[in-house]
C-alpha positions in Angstrom: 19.7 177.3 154.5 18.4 181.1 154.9 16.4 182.3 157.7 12.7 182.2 156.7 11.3 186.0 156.4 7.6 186.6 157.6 5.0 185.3 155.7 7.5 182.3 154.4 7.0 179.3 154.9 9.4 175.9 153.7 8.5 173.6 151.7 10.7 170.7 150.7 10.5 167.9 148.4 13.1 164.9 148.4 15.6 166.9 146.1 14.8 170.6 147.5 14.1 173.0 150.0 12.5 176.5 148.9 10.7 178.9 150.5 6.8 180.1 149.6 5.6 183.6 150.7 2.0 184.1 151.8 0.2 186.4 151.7 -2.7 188.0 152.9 -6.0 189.1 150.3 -4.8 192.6 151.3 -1.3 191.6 150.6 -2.6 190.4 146.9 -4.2 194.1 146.7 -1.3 196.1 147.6 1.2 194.1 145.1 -1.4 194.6 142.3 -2.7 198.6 143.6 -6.4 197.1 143.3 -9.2 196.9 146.1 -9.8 193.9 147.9 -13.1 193.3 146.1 -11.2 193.2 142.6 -9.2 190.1 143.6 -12.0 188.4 144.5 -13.7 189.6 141.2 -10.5 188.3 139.1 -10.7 185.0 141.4 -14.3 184.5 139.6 -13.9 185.4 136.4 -10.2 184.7 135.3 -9.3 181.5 135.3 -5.4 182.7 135.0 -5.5 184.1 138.1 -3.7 182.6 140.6 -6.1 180.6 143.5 -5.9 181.3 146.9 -4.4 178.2 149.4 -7.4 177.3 152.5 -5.4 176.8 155.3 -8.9 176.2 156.8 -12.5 177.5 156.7 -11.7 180.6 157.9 -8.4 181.7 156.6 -7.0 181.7 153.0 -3.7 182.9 151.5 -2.1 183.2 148.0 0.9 182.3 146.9 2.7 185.7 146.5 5.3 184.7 143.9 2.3 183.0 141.6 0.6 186.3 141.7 3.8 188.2 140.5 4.5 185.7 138.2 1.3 186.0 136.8 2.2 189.8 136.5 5.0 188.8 134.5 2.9 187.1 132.1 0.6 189.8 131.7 3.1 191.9 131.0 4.9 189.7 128.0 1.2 188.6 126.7 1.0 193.1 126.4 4.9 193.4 124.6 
């Protein structure tokens, strides 16, 4: 199995092992080139967009590969 980069973290499931990489709001920004504020805007208002994970009260992450994937469709829904 591959050494986990920062940010990963494995899950696993009776038949697999893969790797999910969290990230940070600001991490969500960056990818996109957006502000902070417009990823909690598109968390409001579209229901595509992919949901951050609560680790707890205070901390939330998202699912990196969701949001490119999400980019993805974007892009095909535009071609």
């Amino acid at each position: 199995m591959r050494e986990l980069s920062k940010g990963e973290v494995a899950m696993s499931s009776s038949a697999t092992t893969h790797a999910i990489e969290l990230g940070t709001v600001k991490d969500v920004a960056a990818i996109l080139t957006i502000h902070e504020k417009t990823v909690w805007r598109w968390m409001r208002e579209d229901d595509t967009f992919p949901r951050q994970i609560r680790l707890s009260s205070a901390c939330s992450r998202w699912d990196l590969n969701a949001v490119r994937a999400w980019i993805a469709g974007r892009v095909e829904v535009q071609q």
